[in-house]
N, C-alpha and C positions, 0 to 999 in steps of 0.2 A: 317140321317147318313151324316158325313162331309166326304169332298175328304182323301183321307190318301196316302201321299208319300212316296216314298220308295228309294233303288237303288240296284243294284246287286253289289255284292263283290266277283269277282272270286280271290281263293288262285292259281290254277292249269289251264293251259290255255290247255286242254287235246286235242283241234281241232289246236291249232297250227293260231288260226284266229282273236280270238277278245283281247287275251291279259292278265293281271293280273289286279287286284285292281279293281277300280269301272269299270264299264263297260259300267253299264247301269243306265239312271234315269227312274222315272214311277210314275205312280197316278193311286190308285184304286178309281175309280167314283163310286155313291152311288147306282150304279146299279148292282156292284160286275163285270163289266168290269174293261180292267185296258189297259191303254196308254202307251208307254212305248220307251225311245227313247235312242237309241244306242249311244256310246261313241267313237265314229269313226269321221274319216274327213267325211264321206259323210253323216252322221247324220241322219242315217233311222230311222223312226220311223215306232212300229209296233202296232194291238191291239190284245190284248186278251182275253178271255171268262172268265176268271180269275187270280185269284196268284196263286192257285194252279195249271193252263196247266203254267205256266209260271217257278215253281219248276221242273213239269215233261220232258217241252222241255229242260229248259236250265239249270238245276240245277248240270248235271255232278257229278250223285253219291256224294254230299256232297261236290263237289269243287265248284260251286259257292251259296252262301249266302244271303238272301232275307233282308237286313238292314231298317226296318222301323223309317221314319221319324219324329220327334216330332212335 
C-alpha cells in the first residue's frame, strides 16, 4: 500500500474557528493511520487512528469534505 494524500474542504465553518475551503492537508500511511496538519498560522499538526475518526470528529454533518489526492 502506497501513502494516499488527501485534504479537508469545509463549505460551512459551523464552530466559528477553522474557517472555509481547504483547511486541512493529511496522508493516510499504509498503516491506516493518517497525519494530518491544519491550515492555520500556528500549523498544528495532528494524528489519527484513521479517515474515518477523522469524517466522525471533524466532518460537521456533511459540511466538511474528505478531497483525495491523485
Amino acid at each position: 500500500m502506497k501513502l494516499q494524500q488527501f485534504y479537508l474542504h469545509r463549505k460551512t465553518d459551523v464552530s466559528g474557528v477553522s474557517g472555509t475551503g481547504i483547511i486541512a492537508h493529511g496522508v493516510i500511511l499504509p498503516s491506516g493511520s493518517v497525519v494530518m496538519e491544519w491550515v492555520t498560522t500556528h500549523g498544528s499538526i495532528a494524528i489519527y487512528k484513521s479517515i474515518n475518526e477523522i469524517q466522525a470528529v471533524h466532518g460537521h454533518n456533511g459540511q466538511t469534505e474528505i478531497i483525495y489526492v491523485d
